[in-house]
N, C-alpha and C positions, 0 to 999 in steps of 0.2 A: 705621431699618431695619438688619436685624444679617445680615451675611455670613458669621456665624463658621461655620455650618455650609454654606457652597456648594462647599468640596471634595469632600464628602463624599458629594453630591448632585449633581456636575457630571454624573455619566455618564449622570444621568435626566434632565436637564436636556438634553444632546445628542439623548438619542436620544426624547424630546417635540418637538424645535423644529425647527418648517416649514425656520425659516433653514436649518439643518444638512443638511434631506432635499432641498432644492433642486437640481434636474438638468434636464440640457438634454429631457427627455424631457415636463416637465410642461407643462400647457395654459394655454396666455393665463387670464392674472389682471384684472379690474378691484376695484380696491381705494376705498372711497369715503369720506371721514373729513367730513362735511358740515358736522359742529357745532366744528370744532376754530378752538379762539380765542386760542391763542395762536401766537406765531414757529415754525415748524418749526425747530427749532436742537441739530441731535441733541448729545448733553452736558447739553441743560438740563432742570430740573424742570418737571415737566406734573401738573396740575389732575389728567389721568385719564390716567397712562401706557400702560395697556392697551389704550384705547383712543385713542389718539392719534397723530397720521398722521407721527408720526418712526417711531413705529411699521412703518407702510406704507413708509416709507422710505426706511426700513434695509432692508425686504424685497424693494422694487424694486432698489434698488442688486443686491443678491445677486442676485435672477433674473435681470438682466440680464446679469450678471457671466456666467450659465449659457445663456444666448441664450433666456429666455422672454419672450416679448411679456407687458409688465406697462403698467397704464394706474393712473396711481393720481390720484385727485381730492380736493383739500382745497382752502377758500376761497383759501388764497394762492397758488395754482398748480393753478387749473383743467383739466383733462384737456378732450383733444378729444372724448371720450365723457362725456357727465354725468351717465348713470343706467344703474345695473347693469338695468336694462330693454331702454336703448341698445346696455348691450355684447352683450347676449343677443342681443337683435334683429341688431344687424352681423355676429354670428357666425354666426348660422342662415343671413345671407344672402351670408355671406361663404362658408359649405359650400355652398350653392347655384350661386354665382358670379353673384351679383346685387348685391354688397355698391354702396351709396352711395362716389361718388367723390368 
């Protein structure tokens, strides 16, 4: 992979990336990487970096950095919530004030 043109392209790069727009104002994330097989070890090479839960992360570290409630699940570090059906579900009952304790 060739970086010779990412100067030139950074500013479209900033202003595409979720990381970048990250503020204390955005809504609880569940983020879910189910198939990922290998180490989370941000630095290293992955099978499918796009989609891969160094990925999710990298973007939980940031939202949290910003005070956003982020839940993210991959096999090596399972989330208290383990399907974006769950987080939906908690939230609806969490707006109601019924949420499971």
């Amino acid at each position: 992979m060739s970086y010779d043109a990412r100067e030139k392209i950074l500013a479209w790069i900033h202003e595409s990336s979720p990381y970048e727009h990250a503020s204390a104002g955005d809504p609880p994330i569940y983020m879910d990487y189910p198939n990922q097989k290998e180490p989370v070890v941000p630095g290293t090479n992955q099978k499918d970096p796009t989609h891969s839960a160094i990925l999710g992360l990298t973007m939980a570290e940031r939202l949290t950095e910003v005070g956003v409630e982020v839940h993210l699940n991959y096999p090596e570090r399972p989330a208290s919530i383990k399907s974006a059906q769950e987080f939906v579900l908690d939230r609806l009952a969490t707006s109601r004030g019924t949420a499971k304790q």
